[in-house]
C-alpha positions as CSV (number, residue, x, y, z in Angstrom):
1,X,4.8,19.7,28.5
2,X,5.3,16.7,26.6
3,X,2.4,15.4,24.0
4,X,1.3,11.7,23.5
5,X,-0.5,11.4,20.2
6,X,-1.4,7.9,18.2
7,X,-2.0,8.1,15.1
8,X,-3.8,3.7,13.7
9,X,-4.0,3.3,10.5
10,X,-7.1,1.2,9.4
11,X,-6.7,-0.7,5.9
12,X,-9.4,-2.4,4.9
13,X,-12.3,0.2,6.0
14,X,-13.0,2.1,3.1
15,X,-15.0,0.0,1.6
16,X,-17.1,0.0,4.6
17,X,-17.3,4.0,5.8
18,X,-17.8,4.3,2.3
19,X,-21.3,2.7,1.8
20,X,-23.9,4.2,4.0
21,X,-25.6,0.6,4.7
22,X,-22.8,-0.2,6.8
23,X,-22.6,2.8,8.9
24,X,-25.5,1.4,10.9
25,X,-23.4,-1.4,11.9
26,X,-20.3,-0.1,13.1
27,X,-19.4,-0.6,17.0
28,X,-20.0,1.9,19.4
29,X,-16.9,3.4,20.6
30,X,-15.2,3.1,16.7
31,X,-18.7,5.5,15.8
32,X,-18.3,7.9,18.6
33,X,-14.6,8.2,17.9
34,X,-15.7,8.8,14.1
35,X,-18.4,10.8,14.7
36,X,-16.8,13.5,17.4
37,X,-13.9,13.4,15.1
38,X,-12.8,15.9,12.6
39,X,-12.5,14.5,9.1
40,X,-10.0,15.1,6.6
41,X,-10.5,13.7,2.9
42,X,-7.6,11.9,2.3
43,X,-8.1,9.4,-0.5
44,X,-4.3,8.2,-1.1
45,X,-3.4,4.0,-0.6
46,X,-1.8,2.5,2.3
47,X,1.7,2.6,0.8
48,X,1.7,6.5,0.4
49,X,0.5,6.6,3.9
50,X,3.6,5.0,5.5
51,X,5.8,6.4,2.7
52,X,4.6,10.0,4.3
53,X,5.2,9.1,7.7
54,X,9.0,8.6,6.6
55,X,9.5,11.1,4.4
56,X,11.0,14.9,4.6
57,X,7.8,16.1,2.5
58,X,4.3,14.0,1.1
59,X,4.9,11.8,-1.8
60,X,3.3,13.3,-4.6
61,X,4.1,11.9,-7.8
62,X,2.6,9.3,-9.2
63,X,4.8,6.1,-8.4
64,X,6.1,5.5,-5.2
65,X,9.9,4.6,-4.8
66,X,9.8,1.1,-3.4
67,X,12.6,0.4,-5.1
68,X,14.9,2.1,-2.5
69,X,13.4,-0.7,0.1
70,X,14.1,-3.4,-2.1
71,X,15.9,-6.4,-0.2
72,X,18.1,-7.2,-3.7
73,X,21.3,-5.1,-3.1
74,X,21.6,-2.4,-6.0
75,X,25.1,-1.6,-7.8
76,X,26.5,1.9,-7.6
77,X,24.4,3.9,-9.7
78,X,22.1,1.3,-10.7
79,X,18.4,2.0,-11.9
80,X,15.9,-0.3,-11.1
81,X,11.9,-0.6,-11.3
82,X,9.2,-3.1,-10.2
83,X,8.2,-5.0,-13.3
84,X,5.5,-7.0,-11.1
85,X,3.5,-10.0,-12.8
86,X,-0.4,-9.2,-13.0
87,X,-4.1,-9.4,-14.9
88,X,-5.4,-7.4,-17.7
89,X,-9.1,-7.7,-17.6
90,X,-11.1,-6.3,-20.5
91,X,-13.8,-4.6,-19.5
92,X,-16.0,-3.1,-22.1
93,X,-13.8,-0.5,-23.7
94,X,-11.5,-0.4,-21.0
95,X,-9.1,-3.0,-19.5
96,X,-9.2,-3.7,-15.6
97,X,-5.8,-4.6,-13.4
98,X,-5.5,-7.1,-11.0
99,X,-2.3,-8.2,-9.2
100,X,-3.1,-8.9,-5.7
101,X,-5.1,-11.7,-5.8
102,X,-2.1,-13.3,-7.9
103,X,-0.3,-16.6,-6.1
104,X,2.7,-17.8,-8.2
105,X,5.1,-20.6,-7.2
106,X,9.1,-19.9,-7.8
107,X,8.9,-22.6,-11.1
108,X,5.9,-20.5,-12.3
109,X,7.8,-17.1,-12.3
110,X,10.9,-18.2,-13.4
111,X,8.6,-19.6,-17.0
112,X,7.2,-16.2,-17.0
113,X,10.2,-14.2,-16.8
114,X,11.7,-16.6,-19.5
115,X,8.9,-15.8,-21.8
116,X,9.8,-12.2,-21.8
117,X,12.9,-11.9,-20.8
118,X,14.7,-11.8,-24.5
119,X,12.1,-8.7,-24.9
120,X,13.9,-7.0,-21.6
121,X,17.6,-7.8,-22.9
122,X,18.1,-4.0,-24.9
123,X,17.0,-2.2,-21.7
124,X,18.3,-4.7,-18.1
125,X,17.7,-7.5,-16.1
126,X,14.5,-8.7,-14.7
127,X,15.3,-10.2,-11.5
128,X,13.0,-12.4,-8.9
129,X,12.1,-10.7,-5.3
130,X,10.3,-13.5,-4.6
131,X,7.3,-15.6,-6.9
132,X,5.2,-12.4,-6.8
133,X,7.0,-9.5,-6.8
134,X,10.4,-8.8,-10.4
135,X,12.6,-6.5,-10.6
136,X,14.1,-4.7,-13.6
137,X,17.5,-3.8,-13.6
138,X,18.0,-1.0,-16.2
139,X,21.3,0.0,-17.9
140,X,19.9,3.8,-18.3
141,X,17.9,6.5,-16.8
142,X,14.4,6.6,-18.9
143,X,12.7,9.8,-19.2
144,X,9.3,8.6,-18.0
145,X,7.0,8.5,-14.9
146,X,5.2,5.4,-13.9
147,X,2.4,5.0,-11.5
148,X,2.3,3.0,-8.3
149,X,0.8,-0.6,-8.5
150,X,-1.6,-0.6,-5.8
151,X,-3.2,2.6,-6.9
152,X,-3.9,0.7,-10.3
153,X,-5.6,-2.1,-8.6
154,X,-8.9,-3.1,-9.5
155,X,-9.1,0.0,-11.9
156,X,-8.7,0.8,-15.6
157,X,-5.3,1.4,-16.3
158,X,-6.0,4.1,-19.0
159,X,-5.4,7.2,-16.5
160,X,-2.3,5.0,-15.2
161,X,0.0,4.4,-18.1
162,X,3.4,6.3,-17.8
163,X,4.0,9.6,-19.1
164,X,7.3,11.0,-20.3
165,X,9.8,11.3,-23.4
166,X,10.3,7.5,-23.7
167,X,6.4,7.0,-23.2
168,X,6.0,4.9,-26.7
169,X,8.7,2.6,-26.5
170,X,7.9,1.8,-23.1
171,X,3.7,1.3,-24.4
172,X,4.9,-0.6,-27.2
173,X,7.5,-2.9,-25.0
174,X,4.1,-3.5,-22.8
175,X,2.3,-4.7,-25.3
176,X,4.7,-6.9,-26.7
177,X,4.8,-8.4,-23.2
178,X,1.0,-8.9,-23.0
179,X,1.4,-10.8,-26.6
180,X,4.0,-13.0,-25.3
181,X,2.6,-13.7,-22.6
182,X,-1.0,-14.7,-24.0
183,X,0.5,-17.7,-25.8
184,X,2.6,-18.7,-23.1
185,X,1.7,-22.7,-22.0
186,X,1.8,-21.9,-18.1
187,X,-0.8,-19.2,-19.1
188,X,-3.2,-22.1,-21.0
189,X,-2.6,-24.5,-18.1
190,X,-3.4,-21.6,-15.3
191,X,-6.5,-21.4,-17.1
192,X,-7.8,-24.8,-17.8
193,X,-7.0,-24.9,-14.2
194,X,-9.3,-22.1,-13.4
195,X,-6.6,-19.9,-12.3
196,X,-6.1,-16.4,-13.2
197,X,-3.3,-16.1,-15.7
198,X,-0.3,-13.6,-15.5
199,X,-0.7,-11.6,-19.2
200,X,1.0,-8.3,-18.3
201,X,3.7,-6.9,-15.8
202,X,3.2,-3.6,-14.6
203,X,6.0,-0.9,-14.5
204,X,6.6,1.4,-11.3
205,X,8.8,1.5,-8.4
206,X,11.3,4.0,-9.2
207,X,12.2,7.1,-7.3
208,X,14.4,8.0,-4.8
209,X,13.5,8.2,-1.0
210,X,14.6,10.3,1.5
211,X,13.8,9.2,5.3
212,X,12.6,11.9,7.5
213,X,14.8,13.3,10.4
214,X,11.6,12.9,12.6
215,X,11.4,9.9,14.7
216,X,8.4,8.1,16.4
217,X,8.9,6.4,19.7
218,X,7.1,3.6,18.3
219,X,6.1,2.1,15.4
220,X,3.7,-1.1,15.7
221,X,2.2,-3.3,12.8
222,X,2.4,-6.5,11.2
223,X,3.8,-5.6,7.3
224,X,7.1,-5.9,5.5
225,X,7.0,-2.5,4.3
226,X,6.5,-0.8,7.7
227,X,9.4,-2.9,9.0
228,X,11.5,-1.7,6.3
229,X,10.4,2.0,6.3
230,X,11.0,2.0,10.5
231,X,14.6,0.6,9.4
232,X,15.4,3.7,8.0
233,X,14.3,5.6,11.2
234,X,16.9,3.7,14.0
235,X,15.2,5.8,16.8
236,X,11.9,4.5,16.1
237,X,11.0,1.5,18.4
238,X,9.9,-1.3,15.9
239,X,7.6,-4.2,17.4
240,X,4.7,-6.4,15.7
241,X,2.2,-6.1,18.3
242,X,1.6,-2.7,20.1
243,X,1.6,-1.7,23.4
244,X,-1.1,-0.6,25.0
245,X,0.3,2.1,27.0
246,X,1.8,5.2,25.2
247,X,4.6,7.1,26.3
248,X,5.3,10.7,25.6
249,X,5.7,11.4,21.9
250,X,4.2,10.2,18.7
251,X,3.7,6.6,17.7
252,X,2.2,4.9,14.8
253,X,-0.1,1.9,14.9
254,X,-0.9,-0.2,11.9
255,X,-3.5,-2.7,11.9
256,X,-3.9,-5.7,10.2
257,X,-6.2,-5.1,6.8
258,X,-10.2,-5.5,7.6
259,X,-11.5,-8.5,5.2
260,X,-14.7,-7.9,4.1
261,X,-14.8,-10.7,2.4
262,X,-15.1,-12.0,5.8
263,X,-16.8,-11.8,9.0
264,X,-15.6,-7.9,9.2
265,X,-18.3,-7.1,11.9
266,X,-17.3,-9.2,14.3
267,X,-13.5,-8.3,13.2
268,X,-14.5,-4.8,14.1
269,X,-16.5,-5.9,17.4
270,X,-13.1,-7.2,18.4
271,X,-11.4,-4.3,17.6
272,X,-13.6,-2.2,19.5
273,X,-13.3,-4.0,22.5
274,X,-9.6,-4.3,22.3
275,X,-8.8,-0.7,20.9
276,X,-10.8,1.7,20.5
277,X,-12.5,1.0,23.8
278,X,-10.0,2.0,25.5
279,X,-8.4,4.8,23.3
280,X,-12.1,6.4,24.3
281,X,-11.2,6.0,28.3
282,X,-7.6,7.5,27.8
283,X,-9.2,10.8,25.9
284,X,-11.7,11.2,28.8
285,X,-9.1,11.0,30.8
286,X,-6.5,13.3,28.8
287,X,-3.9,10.6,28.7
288,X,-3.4,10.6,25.2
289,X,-3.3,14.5,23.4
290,X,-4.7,13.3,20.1
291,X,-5.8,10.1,17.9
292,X,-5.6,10.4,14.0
293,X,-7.4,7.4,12.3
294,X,-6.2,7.0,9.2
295,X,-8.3,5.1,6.5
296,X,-6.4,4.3,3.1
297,X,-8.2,5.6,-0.1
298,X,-11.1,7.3,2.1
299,X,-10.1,9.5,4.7
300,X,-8.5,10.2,8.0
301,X,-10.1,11.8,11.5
302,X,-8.8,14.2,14.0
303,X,-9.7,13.9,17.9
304,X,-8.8,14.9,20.8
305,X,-10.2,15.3,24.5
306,X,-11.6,18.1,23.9
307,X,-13.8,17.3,20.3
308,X,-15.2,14.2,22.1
309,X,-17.3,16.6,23.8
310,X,-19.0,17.6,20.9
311,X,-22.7,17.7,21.9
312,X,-24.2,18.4,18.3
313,X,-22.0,16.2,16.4
């Protein structure tokens, strides 16, 4: 008999399931899903999660290879890596990386890529993706692993800098960047201007991807990278906005990212009404098999009709 499973993933939450104040003020049909649930540690960013949902095996390196997604066509047998703009905050004895709070017009980038660019020439060409987002072209394979930007974010990059054969030139290259880049006149404007400057570009992206052979029968969420992984899967019905009525098979539901620097409880509230509500009806009623809630960097929970009648949970 055929299955119906749905499995949402929820960016955005960790930092609330995470802090036990908050618990307290999740809705009620989100909490009872949580709590009748069977949870799995799974403390890996959203990327990695889609990434896996594509791919013949987990990712388990360290980068991610976005780089086979990117929109700039590649030669034959061209190597290329994210060289994306960001923010080196020193931090103590430790410096702190920030890139996603980074807003750069086309001009902007194309002075910062300038600045270093003559540092680039020996190993490619830096290219612009868009304002936010470069792209190194190299002429040769280097013998180094890099580690994926958004797991960097917000931390200290120390545990994050690449490992490999080629490991010092490519330290010493970064650092000649972060030079260049401190002197730089956009960088002295940004921040008269009370704007964050861009003193550092962070390495990763490289990899090769191989899409899995299994398909969903539908794949639902508002991001650029979902869009392009689902590309890759042609049987996979790709839409924005979900449906709210499953047919037989698996489908994947991503939901836009919970802002806690907003009104997240009534966000939540919202959601509850709109979907979790109801995903609590349809297990009562055994019309979906299983629901995996997925929360980037935190964890993920398993349940089914028959775990919501947990009574001691």
């Amino acid at each position: 008999m055929a299955k119906t499973e749905l499995t949402i993933v929820m960016p955005g939450m960790a930092a609330i399931l995470s802090q036990d104040i908050n618990r307290s003020t999740i809705p009620p049909y989100l909490a009872k899903l949580i709590s009748k649930a069977t949870q799995i540690e799974q403390p890996i960013g959203l990327s990695r999660h889609l990434f896996n949902h594509f791919s013949d095996s987990p990712l388990t390196g360290s980068d991610l290879p976005i780089c086979d997604l990117s929109p700039i066509p590649k030669p034959t047998q061209a190597i290329t890596i994210k060289a994306d703009p960001c923010y080196l905050h020193a931090d103590r004895d430790r410096l702190l990386l920030f890139a996603k709070g980074i807003t750069l017009t086309e001009q902007e980038s194309a002075e910062l890529i300038g600045e270093i660019e003559p540092l680039l020439s020996e190993l490619g060409e830096l290219k612009l993706i868009n304002p936010n987002s470069w792209q190194l072209e190299l002429k040769q394979m280097p013998d180094i692993q890099f580690s994926a930007l958004e797991e960097v974010e917000g931390k200290g990059v120390d545990a994050y800098l690449p490992v490999g054969e080629d490991r010092r030139q490519w330290l010493t290259l970064w650092n000649e960047i972060q030079m260049q880049l401190y002197n730089a006149d956009l960088n002295q404007h940004r921040m008269a201007s009370q704007q964050v400057p861009v003193n550092s570009v962070w390495f990763w992206g490289m990899g090769n991807f191989v899409p899995t052979q299994t398909t969903w029968a539908s794949v639902s969420g508002n991001a650029e990278l979902l869009a392009k992984l689902a590309a890759t899967n042609p049987s996979a019905r790709y839409q924005n906005e979900p449906t709210k009525s499953w047919s037989n098979g698996k489908h994947l539901w991503l939901l836009d990212e919970i802002d806690t620097e907003s009104d997240w409880q009534a966000t939540l509230q919202d959601l509850d009404k709109m979907v979790f509500e109801p995903l609590w009806q349809q297990l009562s009623k055994v019309a979906i098999d299983k629901v995996i809630l997925q929360v980037p960097q935190f964890a993920e929970y398993h349940i089914t009709p028959l775990s919501r009648w947990r009574f001691w949970k």
